[in-house]
C-alpha positions in Angstrom: -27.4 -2.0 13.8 -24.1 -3.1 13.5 -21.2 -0.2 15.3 -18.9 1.3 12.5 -15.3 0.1 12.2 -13.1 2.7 13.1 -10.4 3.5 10.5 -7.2 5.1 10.8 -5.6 6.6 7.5 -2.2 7.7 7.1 -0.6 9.7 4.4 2.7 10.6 3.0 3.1 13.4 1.9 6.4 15.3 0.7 6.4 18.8 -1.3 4.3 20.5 -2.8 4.1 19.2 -6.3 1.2 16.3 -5.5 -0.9 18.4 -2.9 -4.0 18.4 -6.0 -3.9 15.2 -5.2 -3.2 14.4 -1.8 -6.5 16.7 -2.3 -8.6 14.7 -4.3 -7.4 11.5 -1.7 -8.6 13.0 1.1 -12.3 14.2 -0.4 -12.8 10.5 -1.3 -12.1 9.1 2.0 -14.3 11.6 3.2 -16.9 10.2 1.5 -17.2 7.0 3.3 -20.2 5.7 5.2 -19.6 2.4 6.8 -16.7 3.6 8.7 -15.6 5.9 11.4 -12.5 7.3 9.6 -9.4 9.3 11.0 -6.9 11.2 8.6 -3.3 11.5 9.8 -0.9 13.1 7.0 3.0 13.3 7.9 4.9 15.7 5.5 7.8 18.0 5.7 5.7 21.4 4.6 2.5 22.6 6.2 -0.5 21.7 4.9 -3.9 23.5 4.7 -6.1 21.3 3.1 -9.7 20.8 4.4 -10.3 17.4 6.4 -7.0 16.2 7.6 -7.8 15.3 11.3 -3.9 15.6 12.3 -0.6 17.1 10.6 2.8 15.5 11.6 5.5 18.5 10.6 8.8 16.8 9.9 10.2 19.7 8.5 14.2 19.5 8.9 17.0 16.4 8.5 18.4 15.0 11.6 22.2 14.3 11.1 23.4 10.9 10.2 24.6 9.3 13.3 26.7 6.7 14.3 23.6 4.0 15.1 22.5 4.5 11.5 25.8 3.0 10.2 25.3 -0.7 10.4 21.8 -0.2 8.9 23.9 1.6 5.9 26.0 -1.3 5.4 23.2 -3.4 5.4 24.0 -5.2 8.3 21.5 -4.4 10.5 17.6 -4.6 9.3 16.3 -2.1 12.1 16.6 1.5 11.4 17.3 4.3 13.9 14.6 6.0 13.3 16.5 9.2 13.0 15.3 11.1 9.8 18.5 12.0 8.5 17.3 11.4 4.6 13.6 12.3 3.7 13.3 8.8 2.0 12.9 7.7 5.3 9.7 10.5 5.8 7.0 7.3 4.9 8.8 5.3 7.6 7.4 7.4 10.1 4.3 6.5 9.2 4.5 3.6 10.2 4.5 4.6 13.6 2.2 7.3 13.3 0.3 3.9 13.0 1.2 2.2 16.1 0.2 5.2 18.0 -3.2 4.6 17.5 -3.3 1.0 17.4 -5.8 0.4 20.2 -8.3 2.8 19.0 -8.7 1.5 15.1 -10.1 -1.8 13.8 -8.6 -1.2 10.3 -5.3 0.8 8.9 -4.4 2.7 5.7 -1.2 3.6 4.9 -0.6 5.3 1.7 1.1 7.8 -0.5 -0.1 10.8 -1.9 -1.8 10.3 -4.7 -3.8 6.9 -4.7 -7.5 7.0 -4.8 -8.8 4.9 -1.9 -12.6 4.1 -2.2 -14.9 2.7 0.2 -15.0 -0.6 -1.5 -11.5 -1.6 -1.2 -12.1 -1.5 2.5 -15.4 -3.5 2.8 -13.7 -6.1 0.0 -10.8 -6.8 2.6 -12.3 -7.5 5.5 -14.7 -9.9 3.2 -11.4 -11.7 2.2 -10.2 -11.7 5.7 -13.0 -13.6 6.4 -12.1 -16.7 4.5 -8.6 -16.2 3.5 -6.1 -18.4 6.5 -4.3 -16.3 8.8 -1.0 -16.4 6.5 -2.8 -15.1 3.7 -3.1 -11.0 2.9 -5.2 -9.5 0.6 -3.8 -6.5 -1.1 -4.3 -4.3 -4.1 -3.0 -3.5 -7.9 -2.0 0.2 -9.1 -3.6 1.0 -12.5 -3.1 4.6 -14.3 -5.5 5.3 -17.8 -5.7 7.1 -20.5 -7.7 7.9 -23.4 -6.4 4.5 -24.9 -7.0 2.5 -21.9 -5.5 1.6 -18.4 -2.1 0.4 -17.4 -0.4 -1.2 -14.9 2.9 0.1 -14.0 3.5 -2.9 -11.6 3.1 -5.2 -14.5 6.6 -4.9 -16.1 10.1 -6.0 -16.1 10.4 -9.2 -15.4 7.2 -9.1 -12.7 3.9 -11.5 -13.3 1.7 -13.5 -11.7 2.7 -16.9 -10.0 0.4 -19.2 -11.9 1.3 -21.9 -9.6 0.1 -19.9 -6.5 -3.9 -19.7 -7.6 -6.2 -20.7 -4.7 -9.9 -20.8 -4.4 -11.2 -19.6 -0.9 -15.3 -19.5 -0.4 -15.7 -20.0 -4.3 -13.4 -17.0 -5.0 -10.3 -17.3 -6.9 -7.1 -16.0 -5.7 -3.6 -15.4 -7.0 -0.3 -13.8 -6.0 1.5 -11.4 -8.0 5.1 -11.0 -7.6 5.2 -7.3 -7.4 4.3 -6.6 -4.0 4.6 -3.5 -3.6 1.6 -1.1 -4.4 3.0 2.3 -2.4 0.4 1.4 0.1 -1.1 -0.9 2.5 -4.2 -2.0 4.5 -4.0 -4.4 7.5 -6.3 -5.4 10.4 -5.7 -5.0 14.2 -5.1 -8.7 14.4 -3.3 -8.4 11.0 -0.9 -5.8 12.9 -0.5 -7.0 16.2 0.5 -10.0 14.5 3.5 -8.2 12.8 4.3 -6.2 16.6 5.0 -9.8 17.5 7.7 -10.3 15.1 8.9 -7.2 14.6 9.5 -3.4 15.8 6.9 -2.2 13.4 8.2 1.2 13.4 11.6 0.8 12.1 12.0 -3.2 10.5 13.3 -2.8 6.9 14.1 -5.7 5.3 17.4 -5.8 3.9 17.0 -9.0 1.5 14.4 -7.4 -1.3 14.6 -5.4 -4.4 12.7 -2.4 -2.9 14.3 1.0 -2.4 13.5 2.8 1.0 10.3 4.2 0.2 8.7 1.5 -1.0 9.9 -1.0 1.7 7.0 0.6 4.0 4.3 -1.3 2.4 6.7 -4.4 0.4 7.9 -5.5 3.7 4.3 -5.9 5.2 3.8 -8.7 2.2 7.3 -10.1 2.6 8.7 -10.0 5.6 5.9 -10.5 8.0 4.2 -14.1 8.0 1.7 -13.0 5.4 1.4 -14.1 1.5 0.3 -11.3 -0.5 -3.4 -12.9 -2.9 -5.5 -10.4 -5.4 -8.8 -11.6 -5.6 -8.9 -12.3 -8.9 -12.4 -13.1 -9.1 -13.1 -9.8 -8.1 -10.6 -8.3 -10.0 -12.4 -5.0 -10.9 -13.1 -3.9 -7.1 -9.3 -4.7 -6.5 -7.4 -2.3 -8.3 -6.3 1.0 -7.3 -6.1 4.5 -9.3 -2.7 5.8 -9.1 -4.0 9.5 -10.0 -1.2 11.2 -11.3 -1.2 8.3 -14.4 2.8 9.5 -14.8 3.8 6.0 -15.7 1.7 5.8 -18.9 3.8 8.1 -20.9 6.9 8.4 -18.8 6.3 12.2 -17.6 8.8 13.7 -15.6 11.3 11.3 -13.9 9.0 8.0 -14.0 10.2 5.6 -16.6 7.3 5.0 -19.7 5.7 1.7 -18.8 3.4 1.7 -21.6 4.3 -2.3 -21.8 2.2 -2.6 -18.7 -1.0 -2.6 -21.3 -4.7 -3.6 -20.3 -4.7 -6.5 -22.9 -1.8 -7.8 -21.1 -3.3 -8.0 -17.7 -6.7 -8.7 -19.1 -5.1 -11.8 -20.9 -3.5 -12.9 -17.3 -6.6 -12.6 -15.8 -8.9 -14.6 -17.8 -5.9 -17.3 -18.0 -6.0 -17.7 -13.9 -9.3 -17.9 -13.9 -9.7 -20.5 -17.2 -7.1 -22.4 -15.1 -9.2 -22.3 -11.6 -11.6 -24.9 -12.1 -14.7 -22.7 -11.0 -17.4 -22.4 -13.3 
């Protein structure tokens, strides 16, 4: 019998408004069987919430000081680390990550409130498999409702590269232009890669589109050697539940992406793979 991968998880977690959530996350990773998995949550109030294996307390503001100045002006891509602004509380995940990364095969980072499953996980390391070393596989946020799902990713002016469609061990793959998914998973080799390049605990790139908080996971699919591919064959078992499903109807400060409709991605979908060639 084959020894369980070891899988570190860390979470994001800030107030108290998502802890149902953060909740319902942790009881689903919980449920895994084919891995040995560690959860690591970093938030600014204490948590008591049954199977979190460690709580990082990052409870006050540090001062804005004068090495976080040319970062500011965009001058500098490396930030100081110093958590003067609590958009920067998911940065520190990232090395929350590092930490441990001689004692995990595989690594979750993640906000609050997406529903990780056990499939996701077995899914990438079958694409890691056969994808080339450049290649990452990653993930697409969905919300539903009694009319159907959505994809809040899927608006604006964001949609699939048509032109990027590649076929690896009979599967059909495709890039999406919005990278960003408010999470991320990456392999050892997938990581150390990245160490190579980069400080991964305080890079930012300064070039995208992404505010702060999302630049933890966008700059992993931009900045970092890798192209981001959804499997598009196995579309289904690579999309993720963004649980609070505030995007649908706009609820509280999250704009009402409603154009983001099922028919819309469905329709994408069946055109990359119409246009694959695999029967």
């Amino acid at each position: 019998m084959s020894k369980k991968k070891n899988l570190l998880v860390v979470i994001v977690n800030y107030g108290y408004d998502q802890l149902s959530y953060l909740n319902d996350m942790i009881i689903a990773l919980r449920r895994f069987k084919k891995y040995n998995v560690k959860i690591v949550v970093n938030s600014n109030i204490p948590i008591e919430i049954a199977g979190i294996d460690k709580l990082n307390l990052f409870e006050k503001l540090e001062g804005f000081g004068f090495q976080d100045i040319f970062f500011k002006l965009k001058i500098s891509k490396k930030w100081s680390g110093r958590l003067y602004d609590f958009n920067f509380l998911p940065m520190t995940c990232r090395k929350s990550i590092v930490d441990e990364i001689d004692e995990h095969d595989y690594f979750i980072y993640s906000e609050n409130d997406h529903l990780w499953l056990e499939h996701h996980v077995d899914k990438f390391i079958e694409y890691e498999k056969i994808l080339p070393e450049n290649r990452i596989a990653g993930l697409i946020q969905y919300e539903f409702n009694k009319s159907g799902r959505y994809y809040p990713g899927y608006h604006s002016y964001f949609e699939w590269d048509y032109d990027s469609v590649e076929i690896h061990n009979n599967k059909v793959f495709a890039h999406f232009n919005n990278v960003h998914q408010a999470c991320f998973l990456i392999s050892k080799k997938q990581l150390k890669k990245i160490c190579e390049m980069h400080d991964f605990t305080n890079f930012m790139s300064i070039k995208n589109i992404y505010s702060i908080k999302c630049k933890v996971n966008t700059d992993i699919y931009e900045d970092c050697g890798f192209k981001k591919l959804i499997c598009v064959s196995d579309f289904e078992e690579n999309i993720i539940h963004h649980i609070p499903n505030l995007y649908i109807d706009g609820s509280g400060s999250r704009k009402n992406l409603k154009s983001s409709s099922e028919q819309r991605m469905i329709s994408a979908v069946e055109k990359i793979l119409n246009n694959s060639n695999i029967n």
